[in-house]
C-alpha positions as CSV (number, residue, x, y, z in Angstrom):
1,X,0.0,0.0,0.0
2,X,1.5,3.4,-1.2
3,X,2.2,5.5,2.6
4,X,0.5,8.3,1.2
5,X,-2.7,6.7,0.6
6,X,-5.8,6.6,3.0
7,X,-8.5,4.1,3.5
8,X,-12.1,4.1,5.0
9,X,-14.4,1.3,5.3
10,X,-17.6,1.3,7.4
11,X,-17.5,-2.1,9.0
12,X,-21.5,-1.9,10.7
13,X,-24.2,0.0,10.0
14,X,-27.7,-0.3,12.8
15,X,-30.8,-1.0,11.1
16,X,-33.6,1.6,11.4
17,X,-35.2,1.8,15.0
18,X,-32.5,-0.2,16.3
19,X,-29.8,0.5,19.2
20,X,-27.2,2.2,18.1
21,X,-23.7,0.3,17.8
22,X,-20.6,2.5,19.8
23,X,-17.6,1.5,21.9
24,X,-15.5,0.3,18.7
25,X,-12.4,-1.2,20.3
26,X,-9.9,-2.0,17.6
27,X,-7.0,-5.0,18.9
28,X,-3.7,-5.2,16.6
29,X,-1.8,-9.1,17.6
30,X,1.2,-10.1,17.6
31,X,2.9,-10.0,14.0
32,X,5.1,-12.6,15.1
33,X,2.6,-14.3,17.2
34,X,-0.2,-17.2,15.7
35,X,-2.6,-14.9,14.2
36,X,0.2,-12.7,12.1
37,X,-0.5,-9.6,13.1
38,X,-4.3,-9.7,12.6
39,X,-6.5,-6.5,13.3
40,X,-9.7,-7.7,15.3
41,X,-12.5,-5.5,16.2
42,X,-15.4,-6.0,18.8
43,X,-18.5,-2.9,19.5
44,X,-21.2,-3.2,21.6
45,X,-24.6,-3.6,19.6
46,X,-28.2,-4.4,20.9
47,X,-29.3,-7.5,17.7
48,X,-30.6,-9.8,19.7
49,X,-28.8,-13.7,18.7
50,X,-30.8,-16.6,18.3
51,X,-31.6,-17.1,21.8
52,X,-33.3,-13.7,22.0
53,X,-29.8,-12.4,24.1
54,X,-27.2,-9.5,23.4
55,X,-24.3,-10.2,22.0
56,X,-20.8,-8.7,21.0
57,X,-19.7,-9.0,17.0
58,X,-16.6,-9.3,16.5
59,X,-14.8,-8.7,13.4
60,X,-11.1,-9.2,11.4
61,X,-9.1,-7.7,9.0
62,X,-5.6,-9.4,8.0
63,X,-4.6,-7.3,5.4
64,X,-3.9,-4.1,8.2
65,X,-7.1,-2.5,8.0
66,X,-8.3,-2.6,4.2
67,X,-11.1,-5.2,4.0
68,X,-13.1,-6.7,7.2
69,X,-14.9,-9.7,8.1
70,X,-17.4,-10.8,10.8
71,X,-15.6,-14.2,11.9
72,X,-17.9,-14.6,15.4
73,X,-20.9,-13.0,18.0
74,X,-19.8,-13.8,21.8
75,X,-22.9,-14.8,22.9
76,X,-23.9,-15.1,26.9
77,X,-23.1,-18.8,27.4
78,X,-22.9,-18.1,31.7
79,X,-25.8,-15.8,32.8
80,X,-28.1,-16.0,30.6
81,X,-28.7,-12.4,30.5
82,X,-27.1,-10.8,27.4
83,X,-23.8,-9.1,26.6
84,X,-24.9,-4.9,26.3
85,X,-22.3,-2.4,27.0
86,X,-18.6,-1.9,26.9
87,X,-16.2,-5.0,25.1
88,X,-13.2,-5.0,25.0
89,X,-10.1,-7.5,23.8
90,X,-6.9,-8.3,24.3
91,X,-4.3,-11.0,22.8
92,X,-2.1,-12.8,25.6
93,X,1.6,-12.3,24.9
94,X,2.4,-15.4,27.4
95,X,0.6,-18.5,28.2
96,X,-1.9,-18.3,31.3
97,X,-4.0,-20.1,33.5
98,X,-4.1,-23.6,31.1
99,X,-4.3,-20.9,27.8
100,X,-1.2,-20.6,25.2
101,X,0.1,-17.1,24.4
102,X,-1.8,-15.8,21.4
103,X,-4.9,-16.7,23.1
104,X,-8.0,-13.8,22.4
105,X,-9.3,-12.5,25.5
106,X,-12.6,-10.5,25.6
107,X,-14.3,-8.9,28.1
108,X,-17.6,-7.1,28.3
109,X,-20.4,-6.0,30.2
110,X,-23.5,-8.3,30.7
111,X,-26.9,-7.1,32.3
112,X,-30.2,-8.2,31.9
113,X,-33.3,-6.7,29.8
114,X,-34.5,-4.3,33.2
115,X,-30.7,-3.2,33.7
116,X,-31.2,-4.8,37.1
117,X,-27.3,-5.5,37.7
118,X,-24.2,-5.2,35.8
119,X,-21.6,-8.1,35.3
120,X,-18.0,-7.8,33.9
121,X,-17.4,-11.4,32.4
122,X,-14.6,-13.2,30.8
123,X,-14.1,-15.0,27.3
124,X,-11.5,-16.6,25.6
125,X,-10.6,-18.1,22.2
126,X,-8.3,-20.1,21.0
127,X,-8.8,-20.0,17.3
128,X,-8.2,-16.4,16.4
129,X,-11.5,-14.9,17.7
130,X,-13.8,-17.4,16.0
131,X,-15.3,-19.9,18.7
132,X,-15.3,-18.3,22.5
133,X,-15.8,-20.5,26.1
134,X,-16.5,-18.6,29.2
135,X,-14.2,-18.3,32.0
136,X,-15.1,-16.1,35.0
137,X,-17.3,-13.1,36.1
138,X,-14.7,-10.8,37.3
139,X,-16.8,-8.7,39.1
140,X,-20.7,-8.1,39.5
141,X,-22.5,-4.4,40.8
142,X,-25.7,-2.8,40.4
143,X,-28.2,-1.9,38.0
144,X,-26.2,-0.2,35.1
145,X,-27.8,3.3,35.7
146,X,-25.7,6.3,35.5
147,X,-25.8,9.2,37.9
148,X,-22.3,11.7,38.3
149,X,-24.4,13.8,40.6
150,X,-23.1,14.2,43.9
151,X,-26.1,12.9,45.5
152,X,-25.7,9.4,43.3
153,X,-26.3,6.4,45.0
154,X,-26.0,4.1,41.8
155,X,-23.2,1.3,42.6
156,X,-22.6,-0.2,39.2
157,X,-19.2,-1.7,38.0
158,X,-18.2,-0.3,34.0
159,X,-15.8,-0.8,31.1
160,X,-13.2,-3.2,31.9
161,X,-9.6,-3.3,30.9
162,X,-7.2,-5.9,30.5
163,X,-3.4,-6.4,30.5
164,X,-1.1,-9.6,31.8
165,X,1.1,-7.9,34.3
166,X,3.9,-10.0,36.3
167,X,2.1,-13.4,35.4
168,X,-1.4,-12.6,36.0
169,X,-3.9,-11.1,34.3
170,X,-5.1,-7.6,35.5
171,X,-8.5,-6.2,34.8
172,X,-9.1,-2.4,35.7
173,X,-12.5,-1.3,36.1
174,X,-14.8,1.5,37.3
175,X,-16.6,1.2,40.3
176,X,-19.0,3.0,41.9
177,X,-19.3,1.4,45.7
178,X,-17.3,3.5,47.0
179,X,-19.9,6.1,48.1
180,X,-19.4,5.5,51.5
181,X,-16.3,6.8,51.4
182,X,-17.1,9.9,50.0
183,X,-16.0,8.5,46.0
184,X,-18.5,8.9,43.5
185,X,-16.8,6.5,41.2
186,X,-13.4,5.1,41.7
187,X,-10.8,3.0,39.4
188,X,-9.8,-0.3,41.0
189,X,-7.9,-3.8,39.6
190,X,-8.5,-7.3,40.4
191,X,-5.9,-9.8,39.6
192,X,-5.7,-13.6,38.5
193,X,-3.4,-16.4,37.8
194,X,-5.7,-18.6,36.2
195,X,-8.1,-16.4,34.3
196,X,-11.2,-17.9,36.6
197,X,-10.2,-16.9,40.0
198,X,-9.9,-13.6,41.4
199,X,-8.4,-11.5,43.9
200,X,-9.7,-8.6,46.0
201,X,-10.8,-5.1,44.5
202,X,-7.1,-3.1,44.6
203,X,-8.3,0.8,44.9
204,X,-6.2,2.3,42.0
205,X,-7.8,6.3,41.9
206,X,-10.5,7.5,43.2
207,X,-10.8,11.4,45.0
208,X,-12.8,11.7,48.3
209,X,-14.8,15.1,47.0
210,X,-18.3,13.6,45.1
211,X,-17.5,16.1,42.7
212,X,-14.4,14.6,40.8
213,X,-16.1,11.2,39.0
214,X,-12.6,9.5,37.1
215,X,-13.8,6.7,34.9
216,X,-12.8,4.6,31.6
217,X,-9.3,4.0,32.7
218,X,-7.3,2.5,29.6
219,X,-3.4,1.6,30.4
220,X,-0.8,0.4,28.3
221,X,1.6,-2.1,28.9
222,X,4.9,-1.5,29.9
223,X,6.9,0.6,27.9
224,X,10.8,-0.4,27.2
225,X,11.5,1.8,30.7
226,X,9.5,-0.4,32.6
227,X,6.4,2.3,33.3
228,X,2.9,1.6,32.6
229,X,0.7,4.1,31.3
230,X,-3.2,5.4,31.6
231,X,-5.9,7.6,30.6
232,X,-8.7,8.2,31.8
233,X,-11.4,10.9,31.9
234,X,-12.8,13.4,34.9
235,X,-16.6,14.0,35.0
236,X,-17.3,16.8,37.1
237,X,-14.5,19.5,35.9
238,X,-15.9,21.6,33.5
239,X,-15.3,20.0,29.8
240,X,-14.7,16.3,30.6
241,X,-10.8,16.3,30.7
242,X,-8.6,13.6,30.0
243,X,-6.2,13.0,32.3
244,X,-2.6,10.9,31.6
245,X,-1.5,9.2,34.7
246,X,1.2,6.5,35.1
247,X,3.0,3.6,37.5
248,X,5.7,2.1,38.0
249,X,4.9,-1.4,37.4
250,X,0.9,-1.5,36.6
251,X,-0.3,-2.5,40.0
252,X,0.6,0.8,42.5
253,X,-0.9,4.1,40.8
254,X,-0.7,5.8,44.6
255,X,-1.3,8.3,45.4
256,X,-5.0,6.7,44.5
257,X,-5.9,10.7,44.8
258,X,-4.0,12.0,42.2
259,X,-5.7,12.1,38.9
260,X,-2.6,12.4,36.9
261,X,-2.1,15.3,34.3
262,X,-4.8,17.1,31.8
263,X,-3.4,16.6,28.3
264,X,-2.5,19.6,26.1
265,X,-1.0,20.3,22.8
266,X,1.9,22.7,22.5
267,X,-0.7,24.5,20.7
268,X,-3.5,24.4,23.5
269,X,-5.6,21.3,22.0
270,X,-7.4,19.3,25.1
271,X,-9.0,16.1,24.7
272,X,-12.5,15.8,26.3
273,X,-14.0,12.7,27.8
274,X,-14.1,8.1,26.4
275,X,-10.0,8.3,26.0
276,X,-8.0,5.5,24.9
277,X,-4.2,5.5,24.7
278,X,-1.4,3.0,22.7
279,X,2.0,3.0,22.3
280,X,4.6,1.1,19.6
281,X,8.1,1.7,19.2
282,X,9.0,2.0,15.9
283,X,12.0,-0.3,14.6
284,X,15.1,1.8,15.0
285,X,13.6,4.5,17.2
286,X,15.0,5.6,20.3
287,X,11.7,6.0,22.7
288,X,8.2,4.8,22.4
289,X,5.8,6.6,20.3
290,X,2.2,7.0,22.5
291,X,-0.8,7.7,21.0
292,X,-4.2,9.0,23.0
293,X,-7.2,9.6,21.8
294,X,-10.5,10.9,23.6
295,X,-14.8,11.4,21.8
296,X,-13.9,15.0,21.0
297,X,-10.7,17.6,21.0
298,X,-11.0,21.3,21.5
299,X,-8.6,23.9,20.2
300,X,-7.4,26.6,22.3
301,X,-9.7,29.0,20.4
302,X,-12.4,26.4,21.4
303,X,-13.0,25.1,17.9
304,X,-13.5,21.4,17.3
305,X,-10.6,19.4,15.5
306,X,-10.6,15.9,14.3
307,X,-7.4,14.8,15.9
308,X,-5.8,13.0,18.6
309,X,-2.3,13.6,20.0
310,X,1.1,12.0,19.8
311,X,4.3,12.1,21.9
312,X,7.4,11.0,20.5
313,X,9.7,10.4,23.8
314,X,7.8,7.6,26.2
315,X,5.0,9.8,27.1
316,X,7.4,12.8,28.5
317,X,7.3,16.2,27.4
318,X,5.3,18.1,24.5
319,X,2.4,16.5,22.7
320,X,1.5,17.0,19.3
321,X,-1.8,17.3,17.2
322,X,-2.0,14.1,15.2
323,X,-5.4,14.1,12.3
324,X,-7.6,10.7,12.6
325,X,-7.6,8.8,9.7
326,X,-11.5,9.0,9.9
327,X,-13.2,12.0,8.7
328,X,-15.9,13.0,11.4
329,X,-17.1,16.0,12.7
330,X,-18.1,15.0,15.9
331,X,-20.6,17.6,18.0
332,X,-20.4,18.3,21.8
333,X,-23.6,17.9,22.0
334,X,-23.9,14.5,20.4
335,X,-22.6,12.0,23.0
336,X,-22.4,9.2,21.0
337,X,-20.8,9.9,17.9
338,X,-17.1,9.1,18.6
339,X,-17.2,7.6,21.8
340,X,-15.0,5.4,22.9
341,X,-12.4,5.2,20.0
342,X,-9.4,3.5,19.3
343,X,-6.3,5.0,17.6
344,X,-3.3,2.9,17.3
345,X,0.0,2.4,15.2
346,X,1.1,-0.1,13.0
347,X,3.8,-2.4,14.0
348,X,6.0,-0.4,11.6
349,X,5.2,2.7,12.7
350,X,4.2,4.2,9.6
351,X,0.5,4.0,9.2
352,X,-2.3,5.1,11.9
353,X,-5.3,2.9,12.0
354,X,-8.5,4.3,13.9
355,X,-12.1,2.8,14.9
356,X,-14.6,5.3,15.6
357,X,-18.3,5.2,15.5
358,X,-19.5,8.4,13.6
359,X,-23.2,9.8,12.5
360,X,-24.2,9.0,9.3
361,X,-26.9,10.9,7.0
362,X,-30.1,8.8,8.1
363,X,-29.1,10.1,11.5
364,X,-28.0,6.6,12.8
365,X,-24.5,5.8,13.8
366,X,-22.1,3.7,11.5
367,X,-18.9,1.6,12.9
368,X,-15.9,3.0,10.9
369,X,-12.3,2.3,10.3
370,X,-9.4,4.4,9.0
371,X,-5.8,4.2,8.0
372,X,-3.7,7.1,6.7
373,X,-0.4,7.8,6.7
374,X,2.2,8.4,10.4
């Protein structure tokens, strides 16, 4: 593919009347690893399968973006009440808990019809994101209402996260329990060895005010200094920040009250609210190139842009203005067009691939992907 040339392909568009699709969270794999370096893509849609139940569709591209393919649904196999909100996935880079490296991990939100609870539940495949067996619930809360007021008293458990950190899987979560100590909504981990069994809640950020709400915590893993880095956005401040934060080792982000730093352009550009972040280090470069992304960015004139922003040197010092591959103008006032992106690198370094969900001209929303030239 000529580096100057820049591809679009809407992957899913919702019927009429229907749910609209969002949360399109695009997973690059290994190059060198079993499935070659295969894009896969999961959103969360409302079609009911064939048991009348939620599931996630999950798609593949192995030609780095250009042409797509459904190759499975994960359907609700353990609880029996349908998989609605927030998938994610996640290639193992060792083997765990009985599971060879390469292994697709997914990991989602199930909750019944009347929203009555919220479960974050565990799949895995073994044959590049075709068949799926269930593993665990990692954690279960409350009905999946949401409330940033300070007077909330929902206590439902959102948008998990995975990485394999030290030899055990680590899933970070928000959780909103913590009201009794003061925490509208707080950012935990739970870990596991054997991808069924898991430990206690680990309090990662959370601010004692019920004002400052931090949620939708994405990390990286490690880069080549050994730090592991997240995003993660602030309801409550005025414009939905996004806020970088990082650790030493992916498991102690103390102090848990501090929410990390707002991201800015040298030019003034903020990010506002559903971040994600990525890193790759480019073959013969010197430092990791990181990559963040949020549903909107606002100049320092207040303007909207279609771009994300890019540091060159591990996450230290200036960021930069990057353009999306996707052409979107995405409205403040519209907060589902764009939410929950993904913006990532290729394993070369010279091509930017994105998956957004944008507004389309029946006033539906469509699942897109972009590449364009890094």
């Amino acid at each position: 593919m000529p580096e100057t040339t820049m591809t679009e392909t809407t992957i899913f568009s919702a019927p009429t009347g229907a749910r609209e699709p969002n949360y399109p969270r695009l997973t690059p794999t290994d190059p060198a690893g079993p499935h070659a370096g295969a894009l896969l893509l999961i959103f969360d849609y409302g079609l009911p399968d064939e048991a009348g139940l939620l599931a996630f569709p999950v798609y593949r591209s192995d030609d780095g973006g250009m042409s797509w393919r459904q190759v499975s649904r994960i359907r609700d196999t353990a609880l029996g009440v349908g998989h609605r909100f927030q998938p994610t996935l996640y290639e193992l880079p060792a083997a765990l808990g009985g599971f060879p490296a390469g292994t697709i991990l997914a990991a989602g939100n199930a909750i019944p019809e009347d929203l009555s609870r919220t479960h974050l539940v565990l799949y895995a495949s073994t044959d590049g994101a075709h068949t799926w067996e269930f593993l665990s619930v990692i954690d279960s809360g409350g009905p999946a209402v949401y409330d940033s007021g300070p007077d909330s008293t929902t206590s439902a458990v959102w948008e998990p996260e995975l990485e394999l950190i030290d030899g055990a899987l680590v899933c970070f979560y928000s959780d909103e329990r913590y009201k009794d100590r003061g925490m509208l909504q707080v950012l935990v981990h739970r870990s596991s060895a054997d991808l069924r069994h898991w430990g206690e809640p680990v309090l990662d950020v959370g601010v004692p005010d019920r004002f400052t709400r931090p949620g939708m915590l994405v990390t990286t893993p490690a880069l080549p200094d050994g730090r592991v880095l997240g995003v993660l956005e602030l309801v409550g401040p005025p414009g939905v920040p996004v806020h970088l934060v990082s650790s030493p080792d992916g498991r102690d982000w103390t102090p848990t009250a501090d929410v990390g730093t707002p991201l800015e352009s040298v030019t003034g550009t903020r990010l506002s609210g559903t971040p994600n972040i990525a890193w790759t280090r480019p073959p013969g470069a010197d430092h990791a190139t990181v990559l963040v992304t949020g549903r909107i960015a606002v100049a320092a004139d207040g303007s909207i842009r279609n771009v994300g922003l890019v540091n060159r040197t591990d996450g230290h010092g200036e960021w930069h203005e990057v353009p999306l591959p996707v052409a979107a103008t995405v409205a403040p006032d519209d907060p589902n067009s764009g939410y929950s992106q993904t913006l990532v690198l290729s394993p070369d370094g010279r091509r930017l691939i994105q998956s957004t969900s944008r507004r389309n001209a029946a006033g539906g929303l469509d699942i897109v992907v972009g590449t364009a030239p890094f």
